[in-house]
C-alpha positions as CSV (number, residue, x, y, z in Angstrom):
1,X,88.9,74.5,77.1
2,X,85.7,76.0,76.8
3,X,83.2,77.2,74.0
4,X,82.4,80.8,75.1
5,X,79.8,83.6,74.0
6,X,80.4,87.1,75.1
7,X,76.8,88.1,77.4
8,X,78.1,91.6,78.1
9,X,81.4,93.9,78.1
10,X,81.5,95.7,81.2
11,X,84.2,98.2,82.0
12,X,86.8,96.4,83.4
13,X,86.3,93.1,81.0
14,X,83.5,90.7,79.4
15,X,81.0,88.5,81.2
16,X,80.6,85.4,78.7
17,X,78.4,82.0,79.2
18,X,79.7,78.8,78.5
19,X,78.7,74.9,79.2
20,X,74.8,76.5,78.6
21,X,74.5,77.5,82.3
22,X,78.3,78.8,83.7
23,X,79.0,82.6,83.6
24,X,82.5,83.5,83.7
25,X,84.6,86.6,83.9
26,X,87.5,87.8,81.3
27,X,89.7,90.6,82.9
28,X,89.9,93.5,80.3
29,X,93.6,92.5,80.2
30,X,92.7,89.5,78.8
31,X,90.3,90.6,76.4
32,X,90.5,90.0,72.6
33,X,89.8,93.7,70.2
34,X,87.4,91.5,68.6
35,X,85.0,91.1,71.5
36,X,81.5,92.5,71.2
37,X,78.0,90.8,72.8
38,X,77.3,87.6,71.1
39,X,80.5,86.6,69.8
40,X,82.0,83.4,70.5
41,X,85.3,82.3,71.0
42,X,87.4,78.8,72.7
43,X,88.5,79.9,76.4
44,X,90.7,78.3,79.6
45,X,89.1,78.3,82.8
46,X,92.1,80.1,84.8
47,X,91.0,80.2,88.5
48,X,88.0,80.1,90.5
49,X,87.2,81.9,93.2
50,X,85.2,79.7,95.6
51,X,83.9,82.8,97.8
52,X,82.7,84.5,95.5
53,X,81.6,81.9,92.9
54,X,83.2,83.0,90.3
55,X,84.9,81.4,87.3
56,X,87.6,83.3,85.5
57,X,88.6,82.4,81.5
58,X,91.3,83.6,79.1
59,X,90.5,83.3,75.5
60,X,94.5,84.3,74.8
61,X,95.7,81.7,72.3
62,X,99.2,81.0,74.4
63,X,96.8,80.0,77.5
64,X,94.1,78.2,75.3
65,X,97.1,76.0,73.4
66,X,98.8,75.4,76.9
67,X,100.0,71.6,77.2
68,X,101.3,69.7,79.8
69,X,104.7,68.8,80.5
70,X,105.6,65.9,78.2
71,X,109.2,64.6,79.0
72,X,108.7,62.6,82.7
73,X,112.5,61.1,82.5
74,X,113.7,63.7,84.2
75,X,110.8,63.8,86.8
76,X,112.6,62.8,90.4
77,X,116.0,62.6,88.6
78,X,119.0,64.6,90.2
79,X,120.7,66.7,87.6
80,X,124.0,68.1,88.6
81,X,123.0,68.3,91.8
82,X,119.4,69.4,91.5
83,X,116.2,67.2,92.3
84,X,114.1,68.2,89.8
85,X,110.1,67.3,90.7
């Protein structure tokens, strides 16, 4: 996660700074109503797009709070019949 701060809403989403020298892109379907220049706001980094250089966030709090998966027992255990990986 990432502390972000809005640097301009464009039409089709928000251009935001983060880490004092990243610039990042939020997809206006990923945009919170509260959203104006200046304001700031936690973020996940969601992909990057190495051609282009760009860095795309999500400041939606279902991707922000994401966690990884915490029960390993049944990691490489077959389960009626189903690896699981």
């Amino acid at each position: 996660m990432v502390q972000t701060t809005v640097v301009k809403v464009v039409e089709n989403g928000v251009i935001c700074k983060f880490m004092k020298s990243f610039i990042g892109y939020i997809f206006h379907d990923h945009t919170l109503s509260t959203m104006k220049k200046g304001s700031k706001f936690l973020s996940r980094i969601i992909a990057l797009d190495f051609s282009e250089k760009k860095i795309f966030l999500s400041p939606h709090e279902p991707i922000v709070n994401l966690k990884s998966f915490q029960n390993k027992d049944y990691l490489g255990r077959i389960i009626q019949g189903t690896l699981t990986i």
